[in-house]
N, CA, C and O atoms as a printed pandas DataFrame, in Angstrom:
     atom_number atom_name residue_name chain_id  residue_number  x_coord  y_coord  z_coord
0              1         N          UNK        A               1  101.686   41.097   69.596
1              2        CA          UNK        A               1  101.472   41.054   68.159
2              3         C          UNK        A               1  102.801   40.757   67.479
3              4         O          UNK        A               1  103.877   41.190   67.889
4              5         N          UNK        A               2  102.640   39.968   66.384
5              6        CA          UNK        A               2  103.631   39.986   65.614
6              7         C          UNK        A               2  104.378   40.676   64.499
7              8         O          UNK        A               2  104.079   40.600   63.308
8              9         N          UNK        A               3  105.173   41.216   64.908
9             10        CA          UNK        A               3  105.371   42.382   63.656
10            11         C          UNK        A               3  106.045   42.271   62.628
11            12         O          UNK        A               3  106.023   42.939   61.595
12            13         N          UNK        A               4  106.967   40.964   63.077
13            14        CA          UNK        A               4  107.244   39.825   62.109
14            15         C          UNK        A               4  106.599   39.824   60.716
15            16         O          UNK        A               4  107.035   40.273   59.656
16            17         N          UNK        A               5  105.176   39.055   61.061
17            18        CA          UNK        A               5  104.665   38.482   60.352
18            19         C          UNK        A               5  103.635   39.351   59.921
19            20         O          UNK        A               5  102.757   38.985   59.139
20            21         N          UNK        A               6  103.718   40.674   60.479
21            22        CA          UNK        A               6  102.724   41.609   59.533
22            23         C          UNK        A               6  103.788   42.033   58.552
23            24         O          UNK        A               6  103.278   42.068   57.432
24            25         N          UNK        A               7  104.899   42.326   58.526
25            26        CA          UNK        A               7  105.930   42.592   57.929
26            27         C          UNK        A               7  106.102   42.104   56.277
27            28         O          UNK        A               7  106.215   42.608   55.159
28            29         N          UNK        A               8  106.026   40.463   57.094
29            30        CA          UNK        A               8  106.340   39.402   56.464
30            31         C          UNK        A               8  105.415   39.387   55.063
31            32         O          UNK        A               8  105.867   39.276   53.924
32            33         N          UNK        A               9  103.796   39.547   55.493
33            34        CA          UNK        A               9  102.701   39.736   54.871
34            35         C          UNK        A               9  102.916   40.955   53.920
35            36         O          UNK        A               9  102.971   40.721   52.713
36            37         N          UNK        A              10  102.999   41.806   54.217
37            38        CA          UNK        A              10  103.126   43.108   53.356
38            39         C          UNK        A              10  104.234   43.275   52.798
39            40         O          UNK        A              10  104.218   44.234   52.027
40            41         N          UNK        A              11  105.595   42.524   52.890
41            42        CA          UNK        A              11  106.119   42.537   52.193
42            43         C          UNK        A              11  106.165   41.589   50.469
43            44         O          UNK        A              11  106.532   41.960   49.354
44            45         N          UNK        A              12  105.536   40.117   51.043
45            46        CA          UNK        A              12  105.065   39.537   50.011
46            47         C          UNK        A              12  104.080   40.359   49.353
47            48         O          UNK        A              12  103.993   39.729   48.299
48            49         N          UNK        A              13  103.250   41.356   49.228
49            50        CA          UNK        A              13  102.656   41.866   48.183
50            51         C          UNK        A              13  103.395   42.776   47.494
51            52         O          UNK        A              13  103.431   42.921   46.272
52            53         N          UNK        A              14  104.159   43.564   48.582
53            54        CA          UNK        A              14  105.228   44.405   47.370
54            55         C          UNK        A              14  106.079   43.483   46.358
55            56         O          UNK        A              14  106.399   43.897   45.244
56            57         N          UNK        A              15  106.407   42.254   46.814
57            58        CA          UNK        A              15  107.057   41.321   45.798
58            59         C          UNK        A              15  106.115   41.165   44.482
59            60         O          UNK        A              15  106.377   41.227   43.281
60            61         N          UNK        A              16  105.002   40.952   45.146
61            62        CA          UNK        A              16  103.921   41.008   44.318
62            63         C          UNK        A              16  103.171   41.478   43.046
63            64         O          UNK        A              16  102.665   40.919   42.073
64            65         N          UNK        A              17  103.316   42.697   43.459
65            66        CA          UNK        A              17  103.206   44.231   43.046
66            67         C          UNK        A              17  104.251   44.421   41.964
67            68         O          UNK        A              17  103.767   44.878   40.928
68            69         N          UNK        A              18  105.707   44.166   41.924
69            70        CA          UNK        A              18  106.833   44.695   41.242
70            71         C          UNK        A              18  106.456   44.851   40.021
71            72         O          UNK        A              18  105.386   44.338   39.692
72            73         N          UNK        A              19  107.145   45.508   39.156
73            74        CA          UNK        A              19  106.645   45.532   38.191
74            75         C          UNK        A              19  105.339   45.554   37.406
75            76         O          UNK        A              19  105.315   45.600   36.176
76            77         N          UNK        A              20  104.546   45.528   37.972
77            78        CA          UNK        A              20  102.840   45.547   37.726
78            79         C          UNK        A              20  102.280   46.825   37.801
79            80         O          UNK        A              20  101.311   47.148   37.114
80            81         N          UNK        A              21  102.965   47.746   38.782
81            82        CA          UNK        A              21  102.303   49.328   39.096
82            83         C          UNK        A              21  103.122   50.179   39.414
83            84         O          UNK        A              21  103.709   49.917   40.464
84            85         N          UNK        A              22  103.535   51.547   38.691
85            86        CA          UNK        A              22  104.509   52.588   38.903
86            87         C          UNK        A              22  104.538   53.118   39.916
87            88         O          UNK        A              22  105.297   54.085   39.985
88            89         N          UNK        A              23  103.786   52.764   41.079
89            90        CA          UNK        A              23  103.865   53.362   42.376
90            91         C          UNK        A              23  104.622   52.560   43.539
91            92         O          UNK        A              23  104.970   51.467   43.093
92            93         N          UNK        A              24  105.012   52.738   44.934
93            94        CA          UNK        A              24  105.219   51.841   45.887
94            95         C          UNK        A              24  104.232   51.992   46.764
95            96         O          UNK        A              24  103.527   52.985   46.949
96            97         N          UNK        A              25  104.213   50.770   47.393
97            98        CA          UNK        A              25  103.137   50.438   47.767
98            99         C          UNK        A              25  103.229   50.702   49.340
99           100         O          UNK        A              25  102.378   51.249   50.041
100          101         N          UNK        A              26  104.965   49.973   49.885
101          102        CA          UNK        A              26  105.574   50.928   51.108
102          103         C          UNK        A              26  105.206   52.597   51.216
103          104         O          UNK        A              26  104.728   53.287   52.116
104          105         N          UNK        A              27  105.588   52.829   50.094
105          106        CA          UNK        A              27  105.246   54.925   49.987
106          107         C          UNK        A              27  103.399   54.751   50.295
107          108         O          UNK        A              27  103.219   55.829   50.862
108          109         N          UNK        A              28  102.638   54.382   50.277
109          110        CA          UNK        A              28  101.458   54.833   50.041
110          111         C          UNK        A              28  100.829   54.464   51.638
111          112         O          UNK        A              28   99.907   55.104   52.143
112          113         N          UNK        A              29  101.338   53.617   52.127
113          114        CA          UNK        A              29  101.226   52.939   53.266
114          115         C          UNK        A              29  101.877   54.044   54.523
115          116         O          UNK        A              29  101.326   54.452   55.545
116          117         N          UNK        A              30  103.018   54.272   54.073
117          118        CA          UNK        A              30  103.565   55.045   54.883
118          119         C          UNK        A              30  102.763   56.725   54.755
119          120         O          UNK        A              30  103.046   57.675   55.484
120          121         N          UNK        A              31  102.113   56.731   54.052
121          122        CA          UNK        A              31  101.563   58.413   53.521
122          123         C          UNK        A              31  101.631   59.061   52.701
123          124         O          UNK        A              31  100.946   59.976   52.243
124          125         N          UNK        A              32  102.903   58.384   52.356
125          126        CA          UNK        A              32  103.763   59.522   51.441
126          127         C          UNK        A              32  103.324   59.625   49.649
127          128         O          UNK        A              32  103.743   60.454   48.841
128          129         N          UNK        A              33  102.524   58.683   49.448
129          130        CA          UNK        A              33  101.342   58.936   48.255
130          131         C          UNK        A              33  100.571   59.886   48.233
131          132         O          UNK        A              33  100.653   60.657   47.277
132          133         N          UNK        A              34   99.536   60.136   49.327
133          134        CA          UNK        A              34   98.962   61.716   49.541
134          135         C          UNK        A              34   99.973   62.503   49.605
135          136         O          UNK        A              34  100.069   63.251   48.633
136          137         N          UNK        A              35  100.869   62.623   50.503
137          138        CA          UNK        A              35  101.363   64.240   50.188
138          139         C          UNK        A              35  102.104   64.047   48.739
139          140         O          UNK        A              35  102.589   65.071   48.259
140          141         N          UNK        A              36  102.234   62.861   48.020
141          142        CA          UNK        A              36  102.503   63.579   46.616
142          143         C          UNK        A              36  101.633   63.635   45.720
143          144         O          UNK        A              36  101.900   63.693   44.520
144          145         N          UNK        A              37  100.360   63.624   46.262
145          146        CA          UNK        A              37   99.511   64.127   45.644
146          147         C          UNK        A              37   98.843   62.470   44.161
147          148         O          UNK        A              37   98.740   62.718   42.960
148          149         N          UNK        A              38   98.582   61.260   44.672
149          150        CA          UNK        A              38   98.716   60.174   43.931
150          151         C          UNK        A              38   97.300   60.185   44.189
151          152         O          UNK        A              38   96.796   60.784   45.138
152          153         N          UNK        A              39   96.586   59.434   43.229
153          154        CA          UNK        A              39   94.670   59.378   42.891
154          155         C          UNK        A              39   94.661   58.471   43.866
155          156         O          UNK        A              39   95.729   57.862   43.934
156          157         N          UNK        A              40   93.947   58.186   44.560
157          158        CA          UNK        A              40   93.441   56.856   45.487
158          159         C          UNK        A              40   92.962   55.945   44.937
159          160         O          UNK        A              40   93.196   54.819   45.374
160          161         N          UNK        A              41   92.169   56.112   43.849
161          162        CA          UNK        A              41   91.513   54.997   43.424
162          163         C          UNK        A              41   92.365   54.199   42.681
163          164         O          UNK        A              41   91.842   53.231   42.130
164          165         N          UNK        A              42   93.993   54.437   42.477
165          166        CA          UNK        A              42   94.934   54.035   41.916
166          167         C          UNK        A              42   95.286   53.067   42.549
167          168         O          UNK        A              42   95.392   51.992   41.958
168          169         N          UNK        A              43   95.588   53.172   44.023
169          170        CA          UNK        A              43   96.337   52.183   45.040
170          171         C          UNK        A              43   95.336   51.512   45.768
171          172         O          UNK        A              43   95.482   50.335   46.098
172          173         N          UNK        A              44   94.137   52.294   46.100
173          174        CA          UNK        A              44   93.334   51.449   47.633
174          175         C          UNK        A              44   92.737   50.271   47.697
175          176         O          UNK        A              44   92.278   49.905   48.779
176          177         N          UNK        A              45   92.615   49.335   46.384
177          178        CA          UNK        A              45   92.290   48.432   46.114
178          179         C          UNK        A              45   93.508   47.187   46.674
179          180         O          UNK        A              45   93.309   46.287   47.491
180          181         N          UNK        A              46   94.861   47.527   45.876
181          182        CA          UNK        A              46   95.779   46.763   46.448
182          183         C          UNK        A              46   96.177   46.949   47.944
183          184         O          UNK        A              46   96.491   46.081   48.758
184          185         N          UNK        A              47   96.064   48.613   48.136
185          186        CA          UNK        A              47   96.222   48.473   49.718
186          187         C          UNK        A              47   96.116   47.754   50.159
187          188         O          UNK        A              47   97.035   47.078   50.622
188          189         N          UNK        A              48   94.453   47.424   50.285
189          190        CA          UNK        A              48   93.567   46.494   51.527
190          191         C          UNK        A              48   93.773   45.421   50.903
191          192         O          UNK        A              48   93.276   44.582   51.655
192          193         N          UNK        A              49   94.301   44.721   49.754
193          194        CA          UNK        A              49   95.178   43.544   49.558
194          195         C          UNK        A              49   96.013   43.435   50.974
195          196         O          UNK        A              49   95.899   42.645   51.911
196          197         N          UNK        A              50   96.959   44.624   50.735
197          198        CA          UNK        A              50   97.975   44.054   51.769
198          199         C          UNK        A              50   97.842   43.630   52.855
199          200         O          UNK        A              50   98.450   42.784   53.510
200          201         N          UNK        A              51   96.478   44.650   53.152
201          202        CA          UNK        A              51   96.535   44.562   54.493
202          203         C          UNK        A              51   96.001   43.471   55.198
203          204         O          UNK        A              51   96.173   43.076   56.351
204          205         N          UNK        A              52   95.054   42.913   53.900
205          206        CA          UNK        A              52   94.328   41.496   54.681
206          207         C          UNK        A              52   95.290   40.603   54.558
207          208         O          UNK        A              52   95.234   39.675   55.366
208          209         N          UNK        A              53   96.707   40.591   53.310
209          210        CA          UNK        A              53   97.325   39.324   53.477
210          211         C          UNK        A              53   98.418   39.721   54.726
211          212         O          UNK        A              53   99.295   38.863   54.624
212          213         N          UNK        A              54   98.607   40.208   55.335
213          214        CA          UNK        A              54   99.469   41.110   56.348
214          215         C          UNK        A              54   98.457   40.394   57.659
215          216         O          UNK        A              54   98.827   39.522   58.445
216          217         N          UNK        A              55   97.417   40.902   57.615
217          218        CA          UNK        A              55   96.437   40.221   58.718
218          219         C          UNK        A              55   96.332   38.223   58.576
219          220         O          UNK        A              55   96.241   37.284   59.367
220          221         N          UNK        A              56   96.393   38.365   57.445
221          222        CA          UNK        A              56   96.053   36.588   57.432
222          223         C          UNK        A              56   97.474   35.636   57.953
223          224         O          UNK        A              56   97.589   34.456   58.284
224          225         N          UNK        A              57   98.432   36.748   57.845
225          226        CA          UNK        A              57  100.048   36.374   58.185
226          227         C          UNK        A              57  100.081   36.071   59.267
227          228         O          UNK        A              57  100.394   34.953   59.676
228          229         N          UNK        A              58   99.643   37.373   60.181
229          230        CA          UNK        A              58   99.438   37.281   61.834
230          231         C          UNK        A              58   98.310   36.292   62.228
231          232         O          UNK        A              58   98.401   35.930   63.401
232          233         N          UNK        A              59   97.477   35.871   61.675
233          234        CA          UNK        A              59   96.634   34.700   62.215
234          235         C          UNK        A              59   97.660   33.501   61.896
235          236         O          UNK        A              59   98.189   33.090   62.928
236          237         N          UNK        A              60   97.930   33.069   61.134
237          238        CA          UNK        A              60   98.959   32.193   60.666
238          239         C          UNK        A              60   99.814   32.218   61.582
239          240         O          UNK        A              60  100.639   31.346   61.311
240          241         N          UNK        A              61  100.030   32.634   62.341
241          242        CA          UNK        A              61  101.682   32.612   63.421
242          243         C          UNK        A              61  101.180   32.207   64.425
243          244         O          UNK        A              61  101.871   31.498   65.156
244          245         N          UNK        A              62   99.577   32.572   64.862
245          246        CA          UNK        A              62   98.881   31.933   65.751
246          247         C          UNK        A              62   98.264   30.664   65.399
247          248         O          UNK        A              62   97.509   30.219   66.264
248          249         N          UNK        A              63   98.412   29.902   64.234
249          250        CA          UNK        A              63   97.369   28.831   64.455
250          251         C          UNK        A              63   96.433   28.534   63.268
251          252         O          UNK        A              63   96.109   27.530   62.632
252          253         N          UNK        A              64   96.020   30.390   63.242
253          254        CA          UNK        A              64   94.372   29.791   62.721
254          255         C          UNK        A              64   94.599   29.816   60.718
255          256         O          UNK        A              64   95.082   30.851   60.258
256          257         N          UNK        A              65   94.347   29.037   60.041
257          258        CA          UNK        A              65   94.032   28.834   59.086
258          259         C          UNK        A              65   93.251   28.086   58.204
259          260         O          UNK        A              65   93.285   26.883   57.947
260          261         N          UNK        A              66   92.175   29.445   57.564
261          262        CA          UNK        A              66   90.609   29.404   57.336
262          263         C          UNK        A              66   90.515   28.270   56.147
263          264         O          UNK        A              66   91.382   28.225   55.274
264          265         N          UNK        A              67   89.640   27.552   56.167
265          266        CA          UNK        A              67   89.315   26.711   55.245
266          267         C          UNK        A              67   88.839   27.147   54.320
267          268         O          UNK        A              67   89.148   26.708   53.212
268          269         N          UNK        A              68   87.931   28.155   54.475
269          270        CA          UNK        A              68   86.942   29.523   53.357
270          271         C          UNK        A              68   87.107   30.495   54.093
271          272         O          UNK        A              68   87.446   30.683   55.261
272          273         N          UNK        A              69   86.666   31.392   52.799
273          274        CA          UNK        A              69   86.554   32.907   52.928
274          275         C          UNK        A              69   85.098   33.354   52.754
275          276         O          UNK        A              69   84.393   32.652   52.029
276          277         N          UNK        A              70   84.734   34.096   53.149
277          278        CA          UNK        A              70   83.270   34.189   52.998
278          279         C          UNK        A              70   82.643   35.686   52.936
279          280         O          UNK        A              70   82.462   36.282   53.998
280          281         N          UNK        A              71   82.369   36.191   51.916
281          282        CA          UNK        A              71   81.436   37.405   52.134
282          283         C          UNK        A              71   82.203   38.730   51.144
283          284         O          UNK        A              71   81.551   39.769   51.240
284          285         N          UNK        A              72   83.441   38.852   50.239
285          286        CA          UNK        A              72   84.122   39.730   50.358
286          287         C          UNK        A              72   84.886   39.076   48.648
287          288         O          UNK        A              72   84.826   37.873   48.394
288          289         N          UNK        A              73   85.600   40.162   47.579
289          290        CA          UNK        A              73   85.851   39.527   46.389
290          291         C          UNK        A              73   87.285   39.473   46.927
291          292         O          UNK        A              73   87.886   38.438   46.637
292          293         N          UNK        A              74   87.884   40.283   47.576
293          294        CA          UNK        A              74   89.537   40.381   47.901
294          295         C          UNK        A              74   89.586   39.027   48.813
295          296         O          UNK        A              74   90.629   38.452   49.125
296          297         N          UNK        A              75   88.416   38.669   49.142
297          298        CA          UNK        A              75   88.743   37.557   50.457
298          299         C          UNK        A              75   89.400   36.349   49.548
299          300         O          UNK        A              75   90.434   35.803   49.933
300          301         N          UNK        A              76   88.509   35.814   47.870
301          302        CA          UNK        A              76   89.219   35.076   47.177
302          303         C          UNK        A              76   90.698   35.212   46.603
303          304         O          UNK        A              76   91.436   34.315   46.196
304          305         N          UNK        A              77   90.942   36.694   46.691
305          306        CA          UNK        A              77   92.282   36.856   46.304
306          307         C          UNK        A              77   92.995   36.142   47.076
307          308         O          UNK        A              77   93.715   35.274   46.584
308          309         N          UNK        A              78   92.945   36.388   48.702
309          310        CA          UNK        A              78   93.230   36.455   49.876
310          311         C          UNK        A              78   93.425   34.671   49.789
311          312         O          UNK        A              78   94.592   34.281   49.757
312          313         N          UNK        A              79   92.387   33.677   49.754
313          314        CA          UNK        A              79   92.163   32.122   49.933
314          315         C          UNK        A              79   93.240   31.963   49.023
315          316         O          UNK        A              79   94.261   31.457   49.490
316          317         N          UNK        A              80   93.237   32.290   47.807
317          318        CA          UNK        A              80   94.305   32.109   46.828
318          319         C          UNK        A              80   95.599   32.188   46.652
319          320         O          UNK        A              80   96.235   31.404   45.947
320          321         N          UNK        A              81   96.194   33.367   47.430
321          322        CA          UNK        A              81   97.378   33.122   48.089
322          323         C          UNK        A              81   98.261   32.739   49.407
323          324         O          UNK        A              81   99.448   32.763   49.732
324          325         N          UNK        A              82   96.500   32.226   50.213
325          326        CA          UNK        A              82   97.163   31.063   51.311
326          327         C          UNK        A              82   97.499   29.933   50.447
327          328         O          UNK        A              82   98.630   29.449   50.505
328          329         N          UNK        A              83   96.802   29.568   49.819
329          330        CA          UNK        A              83   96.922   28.487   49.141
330          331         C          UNK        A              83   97.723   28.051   48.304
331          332         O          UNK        A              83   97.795   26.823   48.249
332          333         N          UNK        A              84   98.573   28.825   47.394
333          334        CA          UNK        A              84   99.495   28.528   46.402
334          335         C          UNK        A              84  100.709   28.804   47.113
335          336         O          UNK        A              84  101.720   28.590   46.444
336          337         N          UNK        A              85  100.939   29.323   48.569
337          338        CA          UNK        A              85  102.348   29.282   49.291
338          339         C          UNK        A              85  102.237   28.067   49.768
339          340         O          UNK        A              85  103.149   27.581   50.436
């Protein structure tokens, strides 16, 4: 696996993220949002942002890049920023 490019992925959303939301997004990932006690419904939306553009990173290092997205509203987020890099 590439850890690179999961890296790589999740770090472009914290770039992302800046300024947009008083939280980090590293802290919430790492845990450290629950133990300070942060609402979930605050972060878990962008979470699984990250995590699919983090996942779409690691397909990308292999090869595969999807023509569509299909089935999912984050998946258009997701098409949208293969696309404008």
């Amino acid at each position: 696996m590439c850890r690179r490019c999961l890296l790589r992925g999740l770090l472009s959303v914290v770039w992302a993220l800046e300024g947009l939301v008083d939280w980090s997004l590293v802290d919430v990932v790492r845990g450290w949002g629950v133990r300070l006690g942060w609402i979930g419904w605050m972060w878990v939306q962008p979470v699984l942002w990250a995590v699919m553009v983090s996942l779409a990173a690691l397909w990308e290092s292999f090869g595969v890049r999807p023509a569509a997205v299909v089935g999912h509203s984050q998946g258009r987020l997701l098409l949208r920023w293969w696309r404008v890099r």
